[in-house]
C-alpha positions in Angstrom: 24.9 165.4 124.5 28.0 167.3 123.4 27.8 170.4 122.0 29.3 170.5 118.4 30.6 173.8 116.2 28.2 173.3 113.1 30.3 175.4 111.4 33.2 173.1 111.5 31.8 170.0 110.9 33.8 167.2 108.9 33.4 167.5 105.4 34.4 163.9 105.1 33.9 161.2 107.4 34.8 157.5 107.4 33.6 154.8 109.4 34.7 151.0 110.3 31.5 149.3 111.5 33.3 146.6 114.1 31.2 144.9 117.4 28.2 143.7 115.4 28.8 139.9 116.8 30.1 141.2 120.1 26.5 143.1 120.3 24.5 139.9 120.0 26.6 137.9 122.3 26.2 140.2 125.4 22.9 139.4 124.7 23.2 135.8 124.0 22.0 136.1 120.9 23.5 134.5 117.2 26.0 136.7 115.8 23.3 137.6 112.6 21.3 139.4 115.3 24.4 141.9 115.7 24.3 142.5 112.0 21.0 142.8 111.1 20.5 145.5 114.0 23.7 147.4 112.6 22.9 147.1 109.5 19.9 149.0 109.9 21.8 151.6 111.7 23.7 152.5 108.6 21.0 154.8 107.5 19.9 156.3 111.2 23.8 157.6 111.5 23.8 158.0 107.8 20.5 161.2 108.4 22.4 162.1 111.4 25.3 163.0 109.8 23.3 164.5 106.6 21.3 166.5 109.7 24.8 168.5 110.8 26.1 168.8 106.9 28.0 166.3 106.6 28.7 165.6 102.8 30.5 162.9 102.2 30.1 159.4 104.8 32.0 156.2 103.8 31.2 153.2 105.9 33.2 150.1 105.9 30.4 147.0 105.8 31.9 143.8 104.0 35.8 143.8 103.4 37.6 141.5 101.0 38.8 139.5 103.7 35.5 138.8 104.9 34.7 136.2 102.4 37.0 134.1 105.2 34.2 133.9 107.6 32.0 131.0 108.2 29.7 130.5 105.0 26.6 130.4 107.0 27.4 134.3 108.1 28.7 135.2 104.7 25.4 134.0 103.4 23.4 136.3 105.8 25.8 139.0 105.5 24.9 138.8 101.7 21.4 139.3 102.3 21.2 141.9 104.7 21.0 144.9 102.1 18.0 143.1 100.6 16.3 142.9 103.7 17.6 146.4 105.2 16.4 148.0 101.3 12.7 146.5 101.6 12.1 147.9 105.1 13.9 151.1 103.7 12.8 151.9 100.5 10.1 154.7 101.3 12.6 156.4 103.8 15.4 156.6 101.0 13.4 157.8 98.6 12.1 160.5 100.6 15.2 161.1 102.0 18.4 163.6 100.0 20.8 161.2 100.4 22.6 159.5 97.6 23.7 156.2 97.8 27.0 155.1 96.3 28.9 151.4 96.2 32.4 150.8 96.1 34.7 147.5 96.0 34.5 144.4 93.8 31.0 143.9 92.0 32.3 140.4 90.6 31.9 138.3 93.4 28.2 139.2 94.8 25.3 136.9 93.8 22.9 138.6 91.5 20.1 139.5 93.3 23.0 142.2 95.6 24.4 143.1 92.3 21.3 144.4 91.0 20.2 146.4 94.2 23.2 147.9 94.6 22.4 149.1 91.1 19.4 149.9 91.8 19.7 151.8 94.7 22.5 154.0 93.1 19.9 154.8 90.1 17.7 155.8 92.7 19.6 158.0 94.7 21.6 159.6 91.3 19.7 162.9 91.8 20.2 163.8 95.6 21.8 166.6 96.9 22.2 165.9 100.3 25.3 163.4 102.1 26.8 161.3 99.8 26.4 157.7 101.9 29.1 155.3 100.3 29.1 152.1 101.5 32.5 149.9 100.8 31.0 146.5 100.3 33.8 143.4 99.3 36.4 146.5 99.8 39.8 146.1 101.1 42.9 149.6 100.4 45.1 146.7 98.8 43.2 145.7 96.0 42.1 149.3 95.4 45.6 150.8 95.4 46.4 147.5 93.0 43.7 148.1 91.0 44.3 152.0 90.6 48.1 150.8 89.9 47.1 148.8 87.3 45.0 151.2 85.0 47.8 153.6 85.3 50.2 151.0 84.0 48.2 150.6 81.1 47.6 154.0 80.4 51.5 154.1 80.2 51.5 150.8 78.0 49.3 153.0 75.5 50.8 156.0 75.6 48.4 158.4 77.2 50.7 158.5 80.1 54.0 159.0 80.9 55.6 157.8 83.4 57.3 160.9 84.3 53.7 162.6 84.8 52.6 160.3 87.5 51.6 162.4 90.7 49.8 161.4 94.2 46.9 163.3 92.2 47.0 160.3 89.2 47.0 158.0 91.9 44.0 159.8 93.8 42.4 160.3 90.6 42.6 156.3 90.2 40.8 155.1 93.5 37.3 154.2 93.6 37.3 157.4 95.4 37.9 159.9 92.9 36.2 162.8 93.1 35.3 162.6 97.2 36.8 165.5 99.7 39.6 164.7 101.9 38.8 162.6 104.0 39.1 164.4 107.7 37.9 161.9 110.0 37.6 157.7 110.5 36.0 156.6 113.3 36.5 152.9 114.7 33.8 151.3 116.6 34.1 148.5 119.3 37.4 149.0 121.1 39.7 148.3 118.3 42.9 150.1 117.0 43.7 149.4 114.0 43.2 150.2 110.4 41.8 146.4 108.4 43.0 147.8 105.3 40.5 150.1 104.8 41.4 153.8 102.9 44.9 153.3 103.4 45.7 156.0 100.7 43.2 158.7 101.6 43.7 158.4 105.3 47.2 160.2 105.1 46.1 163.3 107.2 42.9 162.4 108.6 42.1 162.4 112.2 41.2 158.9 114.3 38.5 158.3 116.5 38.2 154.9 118.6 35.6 154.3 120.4 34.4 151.5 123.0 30.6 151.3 121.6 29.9 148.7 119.7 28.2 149.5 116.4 24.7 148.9 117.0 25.1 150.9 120.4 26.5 154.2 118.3 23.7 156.9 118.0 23.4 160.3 117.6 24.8 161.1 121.2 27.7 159.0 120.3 28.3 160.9 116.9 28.4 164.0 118.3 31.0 163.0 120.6 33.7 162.1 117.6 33.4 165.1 116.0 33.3 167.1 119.0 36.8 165.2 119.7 37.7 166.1 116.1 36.6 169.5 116.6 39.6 169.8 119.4 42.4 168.7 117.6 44.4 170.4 116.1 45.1 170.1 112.3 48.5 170.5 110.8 49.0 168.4 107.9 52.5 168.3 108.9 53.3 172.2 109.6 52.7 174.9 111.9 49.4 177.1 112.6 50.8 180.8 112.6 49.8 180.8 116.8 51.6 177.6 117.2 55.0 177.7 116.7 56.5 175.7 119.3 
């Protein structure tokens, strides 16, 4: 396993949780089989990264676009955090890590409305990683959303225009509050971004990764922030040793 610094682990890290259907068809399984076995492996990474002090984890599990999939998945994909909560209820509340929700809450069907409720009520008190799972999320709808409020705040005068900085804008985004975010990691092979944290990725550092989500463990974990660890942070200047 690769050794990590546990003095400089990422404050923030964000995950996109890709491979789940690619998972059950190696194994000539139904596609449901890759997401019920990664949606339980939300919370194993979850106490891994609350294990190292990590604070702050944002996973990517159901994006607005998602709603495009076949019904029958859609469905399933609606019921997994019921099923993963019953098997996990003792574990999360004996664990010290909160739970938060961001994204729409319109669109869900009750009974995942009112867990998600729940499950943040439960978890309101914990001190440990702050697990926040982006579920019917998409950057677009956020950014318009956070636009939006702003806007209005102008329209009634507790704004002006001229006042607007990137911090009203941060301060806007269901993420308000959180860290920087200093690392996203990518499962499953794939390059790209789906929309997710468009605004708060601005300086963080990109991990992609072959192994497909169920597949990603502790071992696997340790060698993205070990990758992380190497790089070489800038935010668009020069360290003092570093001129060139």
């Amino acid at each position: 396993m690769e050794q990590i610094d546990l003095n400089r682990v990422p404050q923030h890290i964000a995950m996109i949780l890709d491979g789940n259907g690619r998972w059950a068809k190696k194994r000539m399984l139904p596609r449901n089989y890759g997401h019920r076995n990664g949606a339980f492996n939300i919370n194993k990474v979850a106490t891994y990264c609350d294990e190292i002090g990590v604070k702050y984890l944002t996973m990517y599990c159901f994006s607005t676009e998602n709603w495009n999939r076949p019904q029958k998945e859609v469905d399933y994909l609606m019921k997994a955090p019921i099923r993963m909560f019953s098997r996990l209820k003792k574990q999360i509340q004996s664990s010290n890590i909160r739970w938060k929700f961001i994204g729409r809450r319109d669109r869900f069907p009750k009974e995942v409305f009112d867990l998600i409720n729940e499950l943040e009520d439960l978890t309101k008190d914990k001190t440990g990683l702050t697990l926040t799972i982006c579920f019917d999320y998409g950057s677009y709808e956020e950014i318009t959303q956070a636009v939006k409020k702003i806007a209005q705040e102008c329209v009634d005068g507790k704004l002006n225009p001229s006042d607007i900085t990137p911090d009203t804008i941060e301060n806007h985004l269901y993420t308000a509050g959180y860290p920087k975010l200093d690392l996203l990691i990518r499962t499953s092979g794939e390059c790209r971004i789906s929309n997710y944290l468009l605004w708060q990725i601005a300086y963080a550092e990109f991990y992609f990764t072959d192994v497909l989500w169920p597949d990603f463990d502790k071992e696997e974990l340790y060698k993205a922030i070990a990758s992380y660890q190497k790089r070489d942070r800038r935010f668009g200047g020069l360290n003092d040793n570093k001129k060139n």
